[in-house]
C-alpha positions as CSV (number, residue, x, y, z in Angstrom):
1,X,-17.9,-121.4,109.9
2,X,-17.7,-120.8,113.1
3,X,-15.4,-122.8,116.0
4,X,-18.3,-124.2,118.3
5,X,-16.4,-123.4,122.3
6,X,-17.5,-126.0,125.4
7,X,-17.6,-123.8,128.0
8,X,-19.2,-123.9,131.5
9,X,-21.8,-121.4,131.4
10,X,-21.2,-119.1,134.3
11,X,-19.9,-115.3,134.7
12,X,-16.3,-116.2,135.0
13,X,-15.9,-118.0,131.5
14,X,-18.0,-115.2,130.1
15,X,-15.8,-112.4,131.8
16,X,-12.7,-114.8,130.2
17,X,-14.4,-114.8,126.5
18,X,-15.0,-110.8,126.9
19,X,-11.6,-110.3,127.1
20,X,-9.8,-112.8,125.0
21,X,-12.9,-111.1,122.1
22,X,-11.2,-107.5,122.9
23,X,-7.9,-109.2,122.4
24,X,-8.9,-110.1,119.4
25,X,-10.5,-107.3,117.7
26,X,-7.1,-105.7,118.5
27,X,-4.8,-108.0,116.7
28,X,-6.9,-108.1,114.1
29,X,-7.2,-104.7,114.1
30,X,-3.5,-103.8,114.2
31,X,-3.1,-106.9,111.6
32,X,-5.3,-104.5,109.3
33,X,-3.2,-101.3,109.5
34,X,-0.5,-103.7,109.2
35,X,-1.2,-105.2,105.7
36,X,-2.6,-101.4,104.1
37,X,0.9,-100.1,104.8
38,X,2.6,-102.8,103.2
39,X,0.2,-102.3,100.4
40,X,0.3,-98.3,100.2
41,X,4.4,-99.2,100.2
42,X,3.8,-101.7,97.3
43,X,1.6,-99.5,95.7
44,X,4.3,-96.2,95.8
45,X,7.4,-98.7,95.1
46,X,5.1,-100.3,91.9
47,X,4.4,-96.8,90.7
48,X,7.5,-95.8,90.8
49,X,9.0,-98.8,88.6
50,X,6.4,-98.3,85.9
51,X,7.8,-94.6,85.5
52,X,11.5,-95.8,85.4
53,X,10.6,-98.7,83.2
54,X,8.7,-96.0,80.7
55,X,11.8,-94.2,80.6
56,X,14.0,-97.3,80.0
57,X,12.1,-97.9,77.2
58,X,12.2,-95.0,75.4
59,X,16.2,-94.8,75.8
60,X,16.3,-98.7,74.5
61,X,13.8,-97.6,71.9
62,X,17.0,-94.9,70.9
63,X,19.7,-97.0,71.9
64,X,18.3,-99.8,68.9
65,X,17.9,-97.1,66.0
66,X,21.5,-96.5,67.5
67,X,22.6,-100.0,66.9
68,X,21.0,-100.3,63.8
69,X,22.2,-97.4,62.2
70,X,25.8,-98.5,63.3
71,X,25.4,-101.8,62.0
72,X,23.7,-100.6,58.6
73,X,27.2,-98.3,58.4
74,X,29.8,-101.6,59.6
75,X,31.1,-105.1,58.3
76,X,29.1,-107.2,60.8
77,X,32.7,-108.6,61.9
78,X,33.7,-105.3,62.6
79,X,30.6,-104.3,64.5
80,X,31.1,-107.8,66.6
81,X,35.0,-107.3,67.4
82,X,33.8,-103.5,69.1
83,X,30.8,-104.6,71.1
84,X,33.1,-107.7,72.2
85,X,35.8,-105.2,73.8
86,X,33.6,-102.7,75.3
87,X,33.0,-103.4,79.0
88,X,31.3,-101.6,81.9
89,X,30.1,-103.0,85.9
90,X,27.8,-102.1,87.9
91,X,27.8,-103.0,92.1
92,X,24.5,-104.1,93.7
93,X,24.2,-103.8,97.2
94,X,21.1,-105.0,99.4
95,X,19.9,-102.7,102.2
96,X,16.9,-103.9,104.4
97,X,14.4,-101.9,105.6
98,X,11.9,-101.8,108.2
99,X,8.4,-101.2,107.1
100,X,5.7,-102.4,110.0
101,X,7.8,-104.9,111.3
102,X,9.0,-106.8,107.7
103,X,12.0,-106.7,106.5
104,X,11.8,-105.5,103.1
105,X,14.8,-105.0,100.6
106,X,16.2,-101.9,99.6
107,X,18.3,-102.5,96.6
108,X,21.0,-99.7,95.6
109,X,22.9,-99.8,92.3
110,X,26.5,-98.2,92.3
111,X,27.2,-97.9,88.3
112,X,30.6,-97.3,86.9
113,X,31.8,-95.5,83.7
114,X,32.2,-97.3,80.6
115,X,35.2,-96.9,78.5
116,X,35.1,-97.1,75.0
117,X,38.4,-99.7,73.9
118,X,38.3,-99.2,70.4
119,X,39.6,-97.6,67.6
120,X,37.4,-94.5,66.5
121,X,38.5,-95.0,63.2
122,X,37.3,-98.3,62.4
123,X,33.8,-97.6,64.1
124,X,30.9,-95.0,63.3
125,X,30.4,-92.0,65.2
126,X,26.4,-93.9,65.4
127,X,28.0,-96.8,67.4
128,X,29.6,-94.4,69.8
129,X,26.0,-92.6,70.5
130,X,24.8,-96.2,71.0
131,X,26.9,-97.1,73.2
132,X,26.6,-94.0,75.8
């Protein structure tokens, strides 16, 4: 609904509401572009996870028939003690960026080989594959 002014009806108040309407129409104009660049952002940054996360699961979906394999070939003990000393970290670090004036983060993952600490003898070569 809309806000009901009390204004003195003469050509300087209406000279005054001409202006501050132009004012207007510009903020909400550049309030506009403002929020369909921060969606067309969203939209590129949300397509671009879907692809990665399509990919992810098709190497989890590999990485389980892995697993399962290896623990179809172990003692479950066994299996436990080598997952249990395997070990690998990865760094995050947080970068914000500027897009139309909001700060958005940028997130940037610095990954670091895993070694394998057991014995090759004791485990399969299925495990190994798993693993990697």
């Amino acid at each position: 609904m809309a806000k009901v002014l009390n204004v003195n009806p003469n050509r300087m108040e209406l000279s005054k509401l001409k202006k501050s309407l132009v004012v207007a129409k510009r903020g909400h104009k550049l309030l506009k572009d403002k929020q369909d660049a921060l969606v067309k952002e969203f939209l590129v940054k949300a397509r671009a996870v879907y692809e990665l996360r399509q990919k992810l699961e098709e190497e989890l979906a590999s990485c389980y028939a892995g697993f399962l394999l290896a623990r179809a070939q172990t003692l479950p003990q066994m299996l436990e003690q080598t997952l249990m000393s395997t070990s690998g970290d990865i760094k995050v670090e947080v970068e914000f960026v500027n897009v139309m004036s909001v700060r958005v983060p940028k997130f940037n993952l610095s990954e670091q080989s895993a070694e394998l600490n057991y014995g090759l003898g004791t485990s399969p070569g299925s495990l190994d594959v798993a693993l990697e």
